[in-house]
ROZA-850839 format. One record per residue (C-alpha): x negated, z negated, y negated. Coordinates in steps of 0.02 Angstrom, whole numbers, plus 32768, in hexadecimal, padded with zeros to 4 digits. Each point is the difference from the previous one (the first is absolute). Last residue first. Example, Ala and Ser with C-alpha at 12.3 -4.5 7.8 and 13.67 -1.06 7.14 Angstrom:
2
7D547E9B803580457FDF80AC
//
This chain:
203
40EE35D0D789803F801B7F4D80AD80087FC78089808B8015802680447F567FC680AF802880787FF080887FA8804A80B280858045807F7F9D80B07FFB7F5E7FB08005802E7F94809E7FB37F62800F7FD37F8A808F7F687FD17FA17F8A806D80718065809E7FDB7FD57FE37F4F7F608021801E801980878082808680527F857F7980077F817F74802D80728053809680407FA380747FAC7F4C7FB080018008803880CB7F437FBC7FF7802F7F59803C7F747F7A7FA680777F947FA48090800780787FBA7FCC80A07F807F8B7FAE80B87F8C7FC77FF67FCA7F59807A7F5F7FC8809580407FAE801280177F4480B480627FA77FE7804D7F65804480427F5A80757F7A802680077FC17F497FA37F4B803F7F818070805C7FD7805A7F517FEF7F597FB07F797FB780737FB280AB7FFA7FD17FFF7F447FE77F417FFD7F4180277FCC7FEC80B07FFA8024806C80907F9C808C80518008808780AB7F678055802E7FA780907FF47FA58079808C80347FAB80A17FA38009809480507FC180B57FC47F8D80747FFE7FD480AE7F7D7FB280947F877FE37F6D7F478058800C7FD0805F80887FEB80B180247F83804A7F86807980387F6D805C7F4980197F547FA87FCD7FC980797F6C80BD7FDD7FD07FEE7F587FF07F5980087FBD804880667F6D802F7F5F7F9680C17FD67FDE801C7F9B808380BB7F99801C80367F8880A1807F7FF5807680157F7B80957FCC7F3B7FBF803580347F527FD7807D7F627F597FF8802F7FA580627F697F67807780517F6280147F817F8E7FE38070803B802A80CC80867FD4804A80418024809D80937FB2808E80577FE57F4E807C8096801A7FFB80787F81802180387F577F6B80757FB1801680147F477FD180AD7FAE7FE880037F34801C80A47FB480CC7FC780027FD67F747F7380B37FB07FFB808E8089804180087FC780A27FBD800880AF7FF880B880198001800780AC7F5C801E808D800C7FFD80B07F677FB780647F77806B80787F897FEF80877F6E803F803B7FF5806A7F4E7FE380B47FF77FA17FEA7FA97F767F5980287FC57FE17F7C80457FD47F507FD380727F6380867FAF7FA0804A80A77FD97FE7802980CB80507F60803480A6802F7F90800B80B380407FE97F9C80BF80987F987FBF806680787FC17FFC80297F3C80A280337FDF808E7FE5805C802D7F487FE580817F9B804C80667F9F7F9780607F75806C7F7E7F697FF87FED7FDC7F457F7D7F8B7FEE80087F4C7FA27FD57F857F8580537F897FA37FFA7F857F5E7F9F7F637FC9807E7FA880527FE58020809B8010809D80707F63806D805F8003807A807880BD801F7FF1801D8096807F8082807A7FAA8080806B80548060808E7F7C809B80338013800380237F467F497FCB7FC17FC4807E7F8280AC80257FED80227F5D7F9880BC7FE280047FF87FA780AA80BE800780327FE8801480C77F9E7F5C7FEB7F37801480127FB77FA880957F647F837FC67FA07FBB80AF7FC17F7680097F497FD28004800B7FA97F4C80B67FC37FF67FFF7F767F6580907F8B7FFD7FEE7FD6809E7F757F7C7FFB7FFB7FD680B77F537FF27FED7FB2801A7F557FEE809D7FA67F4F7FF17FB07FC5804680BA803980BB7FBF7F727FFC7F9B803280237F44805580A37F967F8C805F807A7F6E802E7FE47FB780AD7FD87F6E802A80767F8080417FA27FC080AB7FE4801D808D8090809D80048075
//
């Protein structure tokens, strides 16, 4: 989480209201027949979509290695053991040295992206100076990496049902039981993966 924060593709306000062709603070499910394996079953929270490109954390990919009091102690944060701790996933395959804190907007501090009125994005070590010593945001979860698309990139990958969108529910971003997050996600669009057509259209 050193150097500078890298911005998304645009502020997530440049997608206007009811603009639906852009999905920043949905959710991204990966069809059964996702040929990339870096993201088969794979549940992705858009933090940022417009035309410019998009921006987003893998949810499902728990990480091992470092924990989170390993990770406080190679940042030199105090206090460890922590008062509190987050989970952390490897949030893509884009710049995985760099952490990014996702987390309910009740905090920000500088640096900190709101994605909307409920989640927002902070990639500066205050966040996790706060959540180390007991308070901070009510949720959140670290990702190391993210998730990128070109301009149009993702636009045409939802139009080849690579993917299926559905508005975020806090339940599902932030429940640590990563391996059941797929069938959760889909589970919220009244789908069942083993009924699912890869040339079923997108939510």
């Amino acid at each position: 989480m050193k150097g500078p924060f890298p911005r998304p593709p645009a502020p997530a306000t440049a997608t206007a209201p009811g603009d639906n062709r852009f999905f920043t603070g949905q959710l991204l499910i990966a069809m059964p027949a996702m040929g990339d394996p870096r993201f088969a079953q794979s549940v992705i929270y858009l933090c940022a979509h417009t035309e410019e490109g998009a921006m987003g954390l893998v949810l499902n990919r728990p990480l091992a290695k470092p924990s989170f009091d390993e990770l406080l102690r190679q940042l030199e944060i105090a206090p460890v053991p922590p008062a509190r701790r987050i989970r952390l996933c490897a949030g893509g395959p884009v710049d995985n040295a760099r952490g990014f804190v996702l987390h309910t907007a009740d905090w920000t501090g500088e640096g900190s992206l709101r994605v909307n009125e409920r989640l927002a994005l902070t990639a500066s070590l205050d966040v996790l100076a706060a959540i180390a010593g007991g308070g901070g945001p009510r949720q959140g979860l670290l990702a190391l990496g993210y998730a990128g698309w070109g301009p149009g990139q993702l636009d045409a990958e939802i139009q080849q049902n690579a993917w299926l969108t559905v508005p975020a529910d806090e339940r599902v971003v932030f429940d640590a039981r990563t391996d059941s997050k797929w069938r959760e996600a889909l589970a919220s669009l009244h789908i069942d993966p083993l009924a699912l057509s890869a040339a079923a259209g997108h939510a």
